[in-house]
N, C-alpha and C positions, 0 to 999 in steps of 0.2 A: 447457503450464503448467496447464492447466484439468484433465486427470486425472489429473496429479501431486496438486491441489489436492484432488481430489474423492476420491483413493487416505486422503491424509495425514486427511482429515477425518472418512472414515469408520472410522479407525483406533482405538485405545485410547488412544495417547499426545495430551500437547497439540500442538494443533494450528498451533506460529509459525512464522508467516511474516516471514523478513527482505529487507526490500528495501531495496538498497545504490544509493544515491544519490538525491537527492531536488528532480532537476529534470526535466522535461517527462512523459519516462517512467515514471521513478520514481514520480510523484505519479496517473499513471495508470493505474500497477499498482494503486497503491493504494487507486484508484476501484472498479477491477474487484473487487480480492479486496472488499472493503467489498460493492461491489454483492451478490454473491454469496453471501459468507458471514455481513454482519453480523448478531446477536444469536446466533449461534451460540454454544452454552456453551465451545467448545474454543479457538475462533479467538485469537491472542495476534500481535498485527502491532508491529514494529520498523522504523523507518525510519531509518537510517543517513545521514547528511550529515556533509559537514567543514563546512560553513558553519552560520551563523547561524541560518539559515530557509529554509524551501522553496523552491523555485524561485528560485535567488538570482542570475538575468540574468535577472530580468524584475521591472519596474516592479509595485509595486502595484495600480497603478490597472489595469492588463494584466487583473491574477490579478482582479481581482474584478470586470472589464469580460466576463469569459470563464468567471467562476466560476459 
């Protein structure tokens, strides 16, 4: 993933990233491209869920005990 990312970024076109599903994994792909690429002028991230909101089998108090 990381010199797909690093390919797509150093490229001409914009740079989105879609990432489909948005629990455990999901949310920490989207740590890493974040980590990575944020303030980047190209970077455009999408996160896909059928639910409500992120991590949506885990308590609140979880996500921000661990956030």
């Amino acid at each position: 993933m990381s010199a797909r990312l690093d390919k797509m970024m150093s490229g001409a076109g914009p740079g989105a990233v879609v990432i489909v599903g948005g629990g455990l994994e999901g949310v920490e792909a989207l740590g890493e491209v974040l980590r990575r690429y944020r303030g980047h002028p190209r970077l455009q991230v999408h996160v896909v869920e059928s639910g409500d909101r992120l991590m949506p089998g885990r308590a609140a108090s979880d996500i921000l005990r661990f956030g």
